[in-house]
N, CA, C and O atoms as CSV, one atom per row, in Angstrom:
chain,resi,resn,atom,element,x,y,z
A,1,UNK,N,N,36.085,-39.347,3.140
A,1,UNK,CA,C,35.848,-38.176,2.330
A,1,UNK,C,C,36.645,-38.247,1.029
A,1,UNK,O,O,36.179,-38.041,-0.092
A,2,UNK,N,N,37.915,-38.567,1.326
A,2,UNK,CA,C,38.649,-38.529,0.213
A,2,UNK,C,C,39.662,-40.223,0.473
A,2,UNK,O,O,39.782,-40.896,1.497
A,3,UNK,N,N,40.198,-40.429,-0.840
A,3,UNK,CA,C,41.061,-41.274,-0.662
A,3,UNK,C,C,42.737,-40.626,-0.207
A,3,UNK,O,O,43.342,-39.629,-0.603
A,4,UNK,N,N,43.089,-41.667,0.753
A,4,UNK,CA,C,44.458,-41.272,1.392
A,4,UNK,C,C,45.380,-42.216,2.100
A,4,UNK,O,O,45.010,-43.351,2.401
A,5,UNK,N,N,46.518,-41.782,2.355
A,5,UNK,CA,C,47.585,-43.047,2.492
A,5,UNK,C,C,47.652,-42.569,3.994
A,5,UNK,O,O,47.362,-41.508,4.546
A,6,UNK,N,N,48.157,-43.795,4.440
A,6,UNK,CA,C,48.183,-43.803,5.914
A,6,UNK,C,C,49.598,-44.407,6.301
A,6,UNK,O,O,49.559,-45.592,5.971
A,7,UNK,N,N,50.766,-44.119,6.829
A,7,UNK,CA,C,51.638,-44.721,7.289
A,7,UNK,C,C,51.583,-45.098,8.701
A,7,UNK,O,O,51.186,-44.283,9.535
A,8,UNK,N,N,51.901,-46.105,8.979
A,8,UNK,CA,C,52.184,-46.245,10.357
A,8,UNK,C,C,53.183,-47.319,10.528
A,8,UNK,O,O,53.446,-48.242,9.757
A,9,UNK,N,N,53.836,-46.951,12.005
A,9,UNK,CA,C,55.082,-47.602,12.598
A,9,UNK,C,C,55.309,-48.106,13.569
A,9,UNK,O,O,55.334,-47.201,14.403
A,10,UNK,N,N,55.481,-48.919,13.982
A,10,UNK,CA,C,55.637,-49.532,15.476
A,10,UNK,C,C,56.247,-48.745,16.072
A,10,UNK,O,O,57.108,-47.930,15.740
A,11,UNK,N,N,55.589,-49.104,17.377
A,11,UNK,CA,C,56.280,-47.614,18.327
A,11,UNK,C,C,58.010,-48.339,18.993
A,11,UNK,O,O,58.903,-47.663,19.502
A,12,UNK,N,N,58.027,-49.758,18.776
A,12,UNK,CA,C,58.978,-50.088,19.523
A,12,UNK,C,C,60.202,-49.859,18.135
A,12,UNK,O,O,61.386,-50.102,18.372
A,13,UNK,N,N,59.800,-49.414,16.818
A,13,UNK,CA,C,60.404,-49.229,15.657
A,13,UNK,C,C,61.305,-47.470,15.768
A,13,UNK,O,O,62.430,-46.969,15.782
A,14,UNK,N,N,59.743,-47.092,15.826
A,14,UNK,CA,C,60.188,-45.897,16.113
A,14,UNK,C,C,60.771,-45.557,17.310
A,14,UNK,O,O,60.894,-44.332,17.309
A,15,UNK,N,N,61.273,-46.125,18.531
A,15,UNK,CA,C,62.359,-45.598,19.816
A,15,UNK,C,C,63.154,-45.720,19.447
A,15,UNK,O,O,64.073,-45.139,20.025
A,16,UNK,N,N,63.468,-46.437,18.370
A,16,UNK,CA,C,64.586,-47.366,18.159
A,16,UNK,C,C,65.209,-46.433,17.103
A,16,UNK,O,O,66.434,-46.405,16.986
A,17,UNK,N,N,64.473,-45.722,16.385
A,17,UNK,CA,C,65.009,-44.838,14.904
A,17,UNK,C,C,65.131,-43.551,15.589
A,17,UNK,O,O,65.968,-42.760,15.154
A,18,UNK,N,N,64.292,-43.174,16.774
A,18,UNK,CA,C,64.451,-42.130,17.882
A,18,UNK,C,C,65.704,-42.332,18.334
A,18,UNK,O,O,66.446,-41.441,17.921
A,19,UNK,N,N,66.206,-43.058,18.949
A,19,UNK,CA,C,67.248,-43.268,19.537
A,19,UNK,C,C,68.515,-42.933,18.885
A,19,UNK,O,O,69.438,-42.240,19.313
A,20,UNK,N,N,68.371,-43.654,17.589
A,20,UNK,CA,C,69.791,-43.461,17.230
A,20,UNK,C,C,70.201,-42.697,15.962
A,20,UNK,O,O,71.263,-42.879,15.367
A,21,UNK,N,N,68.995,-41.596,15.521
A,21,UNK,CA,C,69.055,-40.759,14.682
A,21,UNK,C,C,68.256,-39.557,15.149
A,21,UNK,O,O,67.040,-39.747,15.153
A,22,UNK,N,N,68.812,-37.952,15.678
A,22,UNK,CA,C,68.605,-36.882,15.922
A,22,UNK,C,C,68.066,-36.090,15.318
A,22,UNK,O,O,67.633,-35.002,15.697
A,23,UNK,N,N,68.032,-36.718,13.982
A,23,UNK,CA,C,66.691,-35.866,13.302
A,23,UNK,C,C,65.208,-36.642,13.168
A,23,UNK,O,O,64.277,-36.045,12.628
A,24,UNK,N,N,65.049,-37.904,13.648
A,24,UNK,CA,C,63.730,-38.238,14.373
A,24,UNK,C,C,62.914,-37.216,15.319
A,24,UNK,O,O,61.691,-37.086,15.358
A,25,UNK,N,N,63.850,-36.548,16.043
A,25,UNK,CA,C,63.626,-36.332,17.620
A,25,UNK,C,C,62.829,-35.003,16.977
A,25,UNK,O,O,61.709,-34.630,17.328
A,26,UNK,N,N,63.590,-34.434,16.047
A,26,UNK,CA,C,63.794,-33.258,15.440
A,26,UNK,C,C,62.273,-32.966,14.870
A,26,UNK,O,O,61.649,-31.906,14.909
A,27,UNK,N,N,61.868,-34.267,14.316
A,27,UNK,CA,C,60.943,-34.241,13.202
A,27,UNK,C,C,59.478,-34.126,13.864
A,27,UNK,O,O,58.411,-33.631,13.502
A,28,UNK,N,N,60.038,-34.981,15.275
A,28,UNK,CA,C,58.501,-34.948,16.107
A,28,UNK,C,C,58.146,-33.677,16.921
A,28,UNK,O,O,57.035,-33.394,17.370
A,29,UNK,N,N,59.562,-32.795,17.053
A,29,UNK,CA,C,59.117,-32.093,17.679
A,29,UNK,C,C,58.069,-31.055,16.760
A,29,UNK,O,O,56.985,-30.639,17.168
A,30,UNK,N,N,58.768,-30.711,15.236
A,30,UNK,CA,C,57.943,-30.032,14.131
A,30,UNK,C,C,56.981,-30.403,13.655
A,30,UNK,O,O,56.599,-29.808,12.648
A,31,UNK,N,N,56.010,-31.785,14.285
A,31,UNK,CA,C,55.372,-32.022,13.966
A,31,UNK,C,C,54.101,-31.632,15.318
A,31,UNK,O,O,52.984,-31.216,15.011
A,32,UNK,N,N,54.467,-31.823,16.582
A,32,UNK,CA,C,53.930,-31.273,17.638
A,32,UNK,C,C,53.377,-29.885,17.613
A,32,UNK,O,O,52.206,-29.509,17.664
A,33,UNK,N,N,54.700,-29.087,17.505
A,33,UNK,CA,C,54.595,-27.558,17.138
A,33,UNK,C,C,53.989,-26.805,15.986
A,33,UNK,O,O,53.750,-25.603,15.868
A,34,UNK,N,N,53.867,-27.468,15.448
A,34,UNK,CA,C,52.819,-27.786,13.661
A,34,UNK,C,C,51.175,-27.796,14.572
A,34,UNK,O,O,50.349,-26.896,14.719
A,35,UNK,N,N,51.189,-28.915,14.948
A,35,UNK,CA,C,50.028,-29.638,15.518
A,35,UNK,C,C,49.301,-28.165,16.492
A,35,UNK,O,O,48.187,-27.671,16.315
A,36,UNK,N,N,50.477,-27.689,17.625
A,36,UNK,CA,C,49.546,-27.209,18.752
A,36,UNK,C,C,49.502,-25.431,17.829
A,36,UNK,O,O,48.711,-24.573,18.222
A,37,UNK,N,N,50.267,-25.219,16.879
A,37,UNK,CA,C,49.768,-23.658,16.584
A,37,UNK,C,C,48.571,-23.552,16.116
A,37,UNK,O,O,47.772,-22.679,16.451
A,38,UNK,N,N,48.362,-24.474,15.275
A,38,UNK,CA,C,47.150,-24.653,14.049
A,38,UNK,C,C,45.757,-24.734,15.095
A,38,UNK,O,O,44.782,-23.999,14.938
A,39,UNK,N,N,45.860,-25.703,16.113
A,39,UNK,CA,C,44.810,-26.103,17.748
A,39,UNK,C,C,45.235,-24.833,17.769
A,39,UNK,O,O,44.747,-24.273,16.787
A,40,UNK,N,N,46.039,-23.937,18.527
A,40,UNK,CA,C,45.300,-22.511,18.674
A,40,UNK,C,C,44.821,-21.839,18.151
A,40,UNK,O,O,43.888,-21.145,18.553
A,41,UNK,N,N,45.440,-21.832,16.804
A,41,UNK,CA,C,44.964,-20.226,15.828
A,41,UNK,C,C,43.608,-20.581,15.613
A,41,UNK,O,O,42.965,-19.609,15.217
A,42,UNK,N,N,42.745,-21.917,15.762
A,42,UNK,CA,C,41.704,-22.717,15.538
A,42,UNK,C,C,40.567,-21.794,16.550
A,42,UNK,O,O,39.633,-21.074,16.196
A,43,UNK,N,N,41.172,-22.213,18.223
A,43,UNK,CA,C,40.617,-21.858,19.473
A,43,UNK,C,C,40.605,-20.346,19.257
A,43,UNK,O,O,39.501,-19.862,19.511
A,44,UNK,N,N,41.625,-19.373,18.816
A,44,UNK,CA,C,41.472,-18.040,19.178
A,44,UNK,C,C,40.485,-17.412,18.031
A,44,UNK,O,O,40.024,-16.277,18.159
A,45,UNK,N,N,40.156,-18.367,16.728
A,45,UNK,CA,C,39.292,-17.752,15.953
A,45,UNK,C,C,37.981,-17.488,15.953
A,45,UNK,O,O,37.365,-16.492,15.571
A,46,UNK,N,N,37.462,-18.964,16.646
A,46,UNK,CA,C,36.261,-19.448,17.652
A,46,UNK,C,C,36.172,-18.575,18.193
A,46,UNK,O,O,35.027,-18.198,17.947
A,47,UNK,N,N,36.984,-17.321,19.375
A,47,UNK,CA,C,36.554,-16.798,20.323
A,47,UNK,C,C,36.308,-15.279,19.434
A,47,UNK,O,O,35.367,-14.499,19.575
A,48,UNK,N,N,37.488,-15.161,18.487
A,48,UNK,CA,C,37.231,-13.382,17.747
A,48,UNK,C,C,36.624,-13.298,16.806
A,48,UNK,O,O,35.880,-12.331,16.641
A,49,UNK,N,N,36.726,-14.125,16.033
A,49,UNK,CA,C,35.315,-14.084,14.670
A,49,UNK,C,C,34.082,-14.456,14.597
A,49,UNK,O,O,33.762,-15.253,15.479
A,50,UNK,N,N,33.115,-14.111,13.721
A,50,UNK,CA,C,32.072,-14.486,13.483
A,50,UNK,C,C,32.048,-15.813,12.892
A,50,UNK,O,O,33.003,-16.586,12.978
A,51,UNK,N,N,30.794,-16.121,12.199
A,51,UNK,CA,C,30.814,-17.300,11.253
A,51,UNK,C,C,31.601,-17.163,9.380
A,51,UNK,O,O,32.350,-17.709,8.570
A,52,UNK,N,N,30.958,-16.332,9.555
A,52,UNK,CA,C,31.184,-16.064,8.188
A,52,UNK,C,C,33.051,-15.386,7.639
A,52,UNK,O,O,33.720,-15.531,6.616
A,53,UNK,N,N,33.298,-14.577,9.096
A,53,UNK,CA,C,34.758,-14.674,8.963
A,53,UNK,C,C,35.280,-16.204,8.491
A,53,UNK,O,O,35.820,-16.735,7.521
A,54,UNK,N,N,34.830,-16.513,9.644
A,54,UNK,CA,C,35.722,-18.357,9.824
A,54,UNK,C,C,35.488,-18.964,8.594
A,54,UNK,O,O,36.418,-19.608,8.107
A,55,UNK,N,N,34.370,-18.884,7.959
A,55,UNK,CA,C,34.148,-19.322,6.805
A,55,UNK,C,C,35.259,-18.763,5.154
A,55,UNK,O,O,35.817,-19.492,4.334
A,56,UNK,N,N,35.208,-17.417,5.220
A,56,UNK,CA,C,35.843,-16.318,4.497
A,56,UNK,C,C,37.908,-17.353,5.009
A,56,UNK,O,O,38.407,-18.049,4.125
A,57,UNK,N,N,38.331,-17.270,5.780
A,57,UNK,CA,C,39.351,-18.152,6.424
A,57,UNK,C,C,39.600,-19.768,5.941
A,57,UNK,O,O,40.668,-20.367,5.821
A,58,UNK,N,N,38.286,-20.218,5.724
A,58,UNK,CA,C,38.570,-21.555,5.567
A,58,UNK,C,C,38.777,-21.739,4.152
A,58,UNK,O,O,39.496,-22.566,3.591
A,59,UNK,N,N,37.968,-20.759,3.613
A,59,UNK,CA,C,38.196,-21.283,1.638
A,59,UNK,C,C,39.409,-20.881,1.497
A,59,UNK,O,O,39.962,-21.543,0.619
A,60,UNK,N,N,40.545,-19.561,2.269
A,60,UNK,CA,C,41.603,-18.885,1.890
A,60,UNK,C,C,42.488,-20.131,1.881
A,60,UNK,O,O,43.137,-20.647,0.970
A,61,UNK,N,N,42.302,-20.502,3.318
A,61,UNK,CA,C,43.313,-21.568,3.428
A,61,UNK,C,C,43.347,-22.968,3.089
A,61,UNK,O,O,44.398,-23.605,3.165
A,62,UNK,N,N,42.019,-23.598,2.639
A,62,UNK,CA,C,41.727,-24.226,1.757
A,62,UNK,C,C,41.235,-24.272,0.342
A,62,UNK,O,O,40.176,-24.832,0.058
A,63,UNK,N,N,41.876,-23.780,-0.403
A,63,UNK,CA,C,41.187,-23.523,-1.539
A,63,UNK,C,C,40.639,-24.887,-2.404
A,63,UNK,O,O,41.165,-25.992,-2.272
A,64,UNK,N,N,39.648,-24.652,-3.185
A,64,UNK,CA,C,38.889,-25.777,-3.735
A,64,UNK,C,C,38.583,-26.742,-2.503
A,64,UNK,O,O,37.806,-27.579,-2.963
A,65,UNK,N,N,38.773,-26.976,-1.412
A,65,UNK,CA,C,37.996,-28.259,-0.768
A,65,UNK,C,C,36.225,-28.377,-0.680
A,65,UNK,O,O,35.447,-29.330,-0.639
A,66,UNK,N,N,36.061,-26.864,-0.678
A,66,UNK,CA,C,34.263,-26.751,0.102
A,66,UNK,C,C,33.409,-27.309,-1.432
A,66,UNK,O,O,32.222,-27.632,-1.464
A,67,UNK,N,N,34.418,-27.316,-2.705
A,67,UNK,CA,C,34.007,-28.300,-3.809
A,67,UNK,C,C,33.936,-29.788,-3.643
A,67,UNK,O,O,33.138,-30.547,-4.192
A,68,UNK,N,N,34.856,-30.074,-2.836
A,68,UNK,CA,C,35.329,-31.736,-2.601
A,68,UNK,C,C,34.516,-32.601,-1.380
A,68,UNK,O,O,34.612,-33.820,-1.240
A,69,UNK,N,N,33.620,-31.620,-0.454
A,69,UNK,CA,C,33.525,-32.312,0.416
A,69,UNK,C,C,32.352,-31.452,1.065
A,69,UNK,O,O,32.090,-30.250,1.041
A,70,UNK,N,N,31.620,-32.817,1.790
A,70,UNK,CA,C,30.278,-31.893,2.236
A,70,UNK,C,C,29.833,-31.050,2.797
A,70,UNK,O,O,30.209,-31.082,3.969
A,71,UNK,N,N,28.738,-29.694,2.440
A,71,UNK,CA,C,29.042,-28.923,3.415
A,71,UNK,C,C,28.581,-28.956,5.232
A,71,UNK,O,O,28.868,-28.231,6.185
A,72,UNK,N,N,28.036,-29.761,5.123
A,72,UNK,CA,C,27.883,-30.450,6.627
A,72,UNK,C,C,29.171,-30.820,7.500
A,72,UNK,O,O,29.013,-30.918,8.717
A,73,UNK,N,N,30.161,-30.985,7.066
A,73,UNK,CA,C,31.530,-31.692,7.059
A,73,UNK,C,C,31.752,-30.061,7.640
A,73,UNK,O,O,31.816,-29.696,8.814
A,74,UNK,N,N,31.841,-29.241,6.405
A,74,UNK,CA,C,32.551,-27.899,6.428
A,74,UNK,C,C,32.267,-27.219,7.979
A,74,UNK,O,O,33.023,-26.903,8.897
A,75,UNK,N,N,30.421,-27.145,7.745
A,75,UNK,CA,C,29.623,-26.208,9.255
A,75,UNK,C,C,30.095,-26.959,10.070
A,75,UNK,O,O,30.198,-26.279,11.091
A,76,UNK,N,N,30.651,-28.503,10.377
A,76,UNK,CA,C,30.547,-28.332,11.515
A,76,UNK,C,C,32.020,-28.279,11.977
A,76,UNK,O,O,32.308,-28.732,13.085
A,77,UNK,N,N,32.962,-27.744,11.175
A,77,UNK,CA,C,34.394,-27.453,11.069
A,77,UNK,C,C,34.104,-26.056,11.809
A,77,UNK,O,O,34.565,-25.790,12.919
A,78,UNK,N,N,33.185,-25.092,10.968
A,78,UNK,CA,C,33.296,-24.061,11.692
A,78,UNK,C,C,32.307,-23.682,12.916
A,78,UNK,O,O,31.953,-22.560,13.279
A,79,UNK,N,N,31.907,-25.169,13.536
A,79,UNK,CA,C,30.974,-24.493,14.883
A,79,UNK,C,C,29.667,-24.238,14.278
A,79,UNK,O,O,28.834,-23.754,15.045
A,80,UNK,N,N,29.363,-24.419,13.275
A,80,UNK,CA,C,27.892,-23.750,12.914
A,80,UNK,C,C,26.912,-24.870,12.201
A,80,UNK,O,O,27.296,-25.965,11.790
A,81,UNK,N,N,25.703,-24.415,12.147
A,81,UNK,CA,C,24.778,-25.325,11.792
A,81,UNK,C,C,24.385,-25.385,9.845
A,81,UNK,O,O,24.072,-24.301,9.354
A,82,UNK,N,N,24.428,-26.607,8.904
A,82,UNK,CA,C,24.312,-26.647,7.901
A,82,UNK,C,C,23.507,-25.524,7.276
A,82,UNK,O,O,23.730,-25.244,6.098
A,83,UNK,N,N,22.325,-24.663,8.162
A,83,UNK,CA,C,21.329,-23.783,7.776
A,83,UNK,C,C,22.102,-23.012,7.711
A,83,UNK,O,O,22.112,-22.542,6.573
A,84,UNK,N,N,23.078,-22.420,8.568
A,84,UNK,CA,C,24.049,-20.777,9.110
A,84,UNK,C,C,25.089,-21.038,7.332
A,84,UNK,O,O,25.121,-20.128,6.503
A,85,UNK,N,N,25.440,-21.702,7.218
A,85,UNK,CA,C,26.155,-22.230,6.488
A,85,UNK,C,C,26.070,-21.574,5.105
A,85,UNK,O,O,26.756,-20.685,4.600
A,86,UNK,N,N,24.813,-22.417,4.548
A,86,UNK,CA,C,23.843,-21.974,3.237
A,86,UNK,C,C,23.860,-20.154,3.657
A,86,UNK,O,O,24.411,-19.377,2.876
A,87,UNK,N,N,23.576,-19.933,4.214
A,87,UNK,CA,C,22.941,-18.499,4.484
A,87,UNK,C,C,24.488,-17.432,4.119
A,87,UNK,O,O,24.594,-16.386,3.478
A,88,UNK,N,N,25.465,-18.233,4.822
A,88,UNK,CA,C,26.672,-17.513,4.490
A,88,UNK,C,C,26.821,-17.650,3.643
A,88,UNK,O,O,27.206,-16.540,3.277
A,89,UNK,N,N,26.843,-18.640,2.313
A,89,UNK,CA,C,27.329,-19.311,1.203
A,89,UNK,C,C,26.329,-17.927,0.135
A,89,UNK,O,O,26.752,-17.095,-0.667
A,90,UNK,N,N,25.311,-18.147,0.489
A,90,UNK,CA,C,23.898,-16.952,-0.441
A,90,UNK,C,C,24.588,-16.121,-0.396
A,90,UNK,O,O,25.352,-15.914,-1.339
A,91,UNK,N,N,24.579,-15.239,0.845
A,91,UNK,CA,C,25.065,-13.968,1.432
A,91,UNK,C,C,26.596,-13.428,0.200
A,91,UNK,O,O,26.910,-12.540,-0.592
A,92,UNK,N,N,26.919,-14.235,0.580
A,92,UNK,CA,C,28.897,-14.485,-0.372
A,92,UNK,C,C,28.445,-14.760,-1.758
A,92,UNK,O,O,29.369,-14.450,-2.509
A,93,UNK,N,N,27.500,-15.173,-2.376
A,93,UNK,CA,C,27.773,-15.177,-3.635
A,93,UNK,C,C,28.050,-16.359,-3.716
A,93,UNK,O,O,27.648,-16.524,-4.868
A,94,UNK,N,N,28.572,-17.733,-3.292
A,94,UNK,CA,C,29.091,-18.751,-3.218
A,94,UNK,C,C,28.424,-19.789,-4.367
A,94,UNK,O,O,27.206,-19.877,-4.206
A,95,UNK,N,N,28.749,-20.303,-5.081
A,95,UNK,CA,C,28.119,-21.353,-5.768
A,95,UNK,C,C,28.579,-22.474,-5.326
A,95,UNK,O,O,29.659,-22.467,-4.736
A,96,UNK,N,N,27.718,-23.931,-5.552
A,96,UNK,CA,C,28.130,-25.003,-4.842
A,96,UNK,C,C,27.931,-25.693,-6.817
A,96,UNK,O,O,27.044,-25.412,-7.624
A,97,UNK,N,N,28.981,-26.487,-6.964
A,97,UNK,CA,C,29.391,-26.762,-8.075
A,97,UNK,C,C,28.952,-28.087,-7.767
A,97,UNK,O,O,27.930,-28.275,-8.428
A,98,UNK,N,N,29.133,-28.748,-7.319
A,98,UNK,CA,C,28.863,-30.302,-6.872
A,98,UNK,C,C,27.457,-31.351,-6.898
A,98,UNK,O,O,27.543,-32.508,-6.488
């Protein structure tokens, strides 16, 4: 979708930087706890909002991406079909610049 950097580390690198520096340990845990709030607030939105909420949600917290990237990509971010999509996008006023 986009261009992006990728780091990666050997895992026998990383026990080893685990081991003997406490803010490793530190870093994975904020990265876990990062990881599983975002997986819920994800799951509990699925169950209380509509589409078009979730949609209204995704530009807040992404701003400019639904410019950058397809909206097929987007619907099926939010559970919904490319048609539901357009219909929300009309509905909203939405222009697709792209």
């Amino acid at each position: 979708m986009e261009d992006a950097e990728i780091l990666v580390i050997d895992y026998e690198a990383w026990q080893n930087l685990h081991a003997q520096h406490r803010c490793w340990s530190d870093f994975l845990v904020a990265v876990l706890e990062k990881g599983f709030i975002t997986k819920e607030r994800r799951e509990r939105e699925f169950l209380l909002f509509d589409a078009e909420k979730r949609y209204t949600l995704f530009l807040e917290r992404y701003p400019g991406l639904d410019q950058r990237i397809k909206q097929h990509l987007i619907a099926s971010y939010l559970g919904i079909t490319s048609v539901a999509l357009s219909r929300i996008r009309k509905k909203m006023g939405v222009v697709n610049l792209g």
